[in-house]
C-alpha positions as CSV (number, residue, x, y, z in Angstrom):
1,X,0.0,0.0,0.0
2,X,1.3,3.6,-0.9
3,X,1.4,6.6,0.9
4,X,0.1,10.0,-1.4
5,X,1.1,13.5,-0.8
6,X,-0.6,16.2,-3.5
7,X,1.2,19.8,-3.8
8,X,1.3,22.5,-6.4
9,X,-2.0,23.7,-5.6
10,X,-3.5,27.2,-5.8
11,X,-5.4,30.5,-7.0
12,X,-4.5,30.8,-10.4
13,X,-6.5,33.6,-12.9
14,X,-8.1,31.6,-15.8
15,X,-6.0,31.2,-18.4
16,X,-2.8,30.7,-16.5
17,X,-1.2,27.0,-15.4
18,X,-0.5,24.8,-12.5
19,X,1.4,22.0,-12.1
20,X,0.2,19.3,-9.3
21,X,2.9,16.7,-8.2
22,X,2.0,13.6,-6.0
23,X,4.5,12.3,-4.7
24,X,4.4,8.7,-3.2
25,X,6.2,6.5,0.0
26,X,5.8,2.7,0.3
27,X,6.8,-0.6,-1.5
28,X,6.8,-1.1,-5.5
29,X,5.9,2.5,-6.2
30,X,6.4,1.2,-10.7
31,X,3.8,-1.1,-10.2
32,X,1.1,1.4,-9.7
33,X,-1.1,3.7,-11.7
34,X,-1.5,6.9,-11.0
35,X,-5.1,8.5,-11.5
36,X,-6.0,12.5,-10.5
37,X,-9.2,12.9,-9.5
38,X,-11.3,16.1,-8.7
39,X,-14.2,17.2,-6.3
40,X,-16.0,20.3,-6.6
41,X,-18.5,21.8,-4.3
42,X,-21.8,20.2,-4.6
43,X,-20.4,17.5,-7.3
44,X,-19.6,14.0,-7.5
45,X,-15.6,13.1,-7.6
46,X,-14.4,12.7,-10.9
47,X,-11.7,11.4,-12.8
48,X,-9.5,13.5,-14.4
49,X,-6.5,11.8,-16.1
50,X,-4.1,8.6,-15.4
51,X,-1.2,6.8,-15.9
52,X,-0.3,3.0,-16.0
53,X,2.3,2.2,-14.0
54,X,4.7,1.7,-16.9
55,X,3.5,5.4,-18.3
56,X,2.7,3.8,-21.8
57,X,-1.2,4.3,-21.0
58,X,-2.3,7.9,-20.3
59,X,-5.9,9.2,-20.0
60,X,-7.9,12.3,-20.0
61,X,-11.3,13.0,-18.9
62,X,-12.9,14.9,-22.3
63,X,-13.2,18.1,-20.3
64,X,-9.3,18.4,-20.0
65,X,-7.7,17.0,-22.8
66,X,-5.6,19.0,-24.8
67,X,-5.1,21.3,-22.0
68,X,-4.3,19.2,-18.8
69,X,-1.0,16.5,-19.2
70,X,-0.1,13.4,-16.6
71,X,3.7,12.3,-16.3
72,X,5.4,10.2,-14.2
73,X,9.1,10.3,-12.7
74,X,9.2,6.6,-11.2
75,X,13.2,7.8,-9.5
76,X,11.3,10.4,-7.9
77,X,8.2,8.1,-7.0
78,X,6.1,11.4,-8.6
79,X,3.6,11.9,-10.7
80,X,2.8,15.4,-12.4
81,X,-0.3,16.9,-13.6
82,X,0.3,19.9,-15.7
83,X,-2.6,21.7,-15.7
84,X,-2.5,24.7,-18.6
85,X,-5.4,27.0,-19.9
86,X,-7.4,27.1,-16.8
87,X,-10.9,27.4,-17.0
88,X,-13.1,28.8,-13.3
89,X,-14.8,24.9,-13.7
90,X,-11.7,23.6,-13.0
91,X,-11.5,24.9,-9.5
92,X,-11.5,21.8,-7.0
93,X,-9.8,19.8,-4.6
94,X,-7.6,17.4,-6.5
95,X,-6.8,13.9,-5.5
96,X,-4.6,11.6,-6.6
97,X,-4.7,8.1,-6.4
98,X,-3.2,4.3,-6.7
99,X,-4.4,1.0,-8.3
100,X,-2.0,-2.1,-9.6
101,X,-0.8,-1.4,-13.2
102,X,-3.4,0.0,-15.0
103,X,-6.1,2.6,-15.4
104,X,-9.1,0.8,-16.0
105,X,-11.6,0.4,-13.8
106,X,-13.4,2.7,-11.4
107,X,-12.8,5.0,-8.8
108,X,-13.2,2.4,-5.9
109,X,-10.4,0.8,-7.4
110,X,-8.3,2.9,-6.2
111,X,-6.8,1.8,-2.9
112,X,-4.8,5.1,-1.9
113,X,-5.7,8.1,-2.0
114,X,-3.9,11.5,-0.9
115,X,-5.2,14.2,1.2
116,X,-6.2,16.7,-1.5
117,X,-4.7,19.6,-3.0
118,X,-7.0,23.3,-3.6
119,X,-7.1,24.3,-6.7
120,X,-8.6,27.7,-7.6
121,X,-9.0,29.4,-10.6
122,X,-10.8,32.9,-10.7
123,X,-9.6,36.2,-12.2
């Protein structure tokens, strides 16, 4: 089981670009996908993007690609989520999160999860 720490979060006017690291402690850190998730007030947690363990396999929830990118640095036991062209609906708390290998599946698939990091985008 892995431990998840999120940072790079904060108030950013739209238009402008984060980058979200979450960076992991424990056993066998390669063997694990990576998956951001978001929550906003009122809403239901959603999926955002993730990584196989390998990073061959990446994925984007429709609503980010081409603006939002997920990386991984497996000597760093990190995993990035560059965040550019911020849009006011992306403001939420942003999770990441761990599952064997590969991204599919759900979000109760995920076994770890980190504490959350604030994102806020308003001008």
């Amino acid at each position: 089981q892995l431990q998840l720490v999120e940072s790079g979060g904060g108030l950013v006017q739209p238009g402008g670009s984060l980058r979200l690291s979450c960076t992991a402690s424990g056993f066998s850190f390669q063997n694990y996908a990576i998956g951001w998730f978001r929550q906003a007030p009122g809403k239901e947690r959603e999926g955002v993007s993730c990584i196989s363990s390998t990073g061959g396999s990446l994925n984007y929830a429709d609503s980010v690609k081409g603006r939002f990118t997920i990386s991984r640095d497996n000597a760093k036991n990190t995993v990035y989520l560059q965040m550019n062209s911020l849009k006011s609906e992306d403001t939420a708390v942003y999770y990441c999160a761990a599952k064997r290998y590969y991204c599919s599946g759900s979000k109760t698939d995920f076994a770890s999860w980190g504490q959350g990091t604030q994102v806020t985008v308003s001008s």
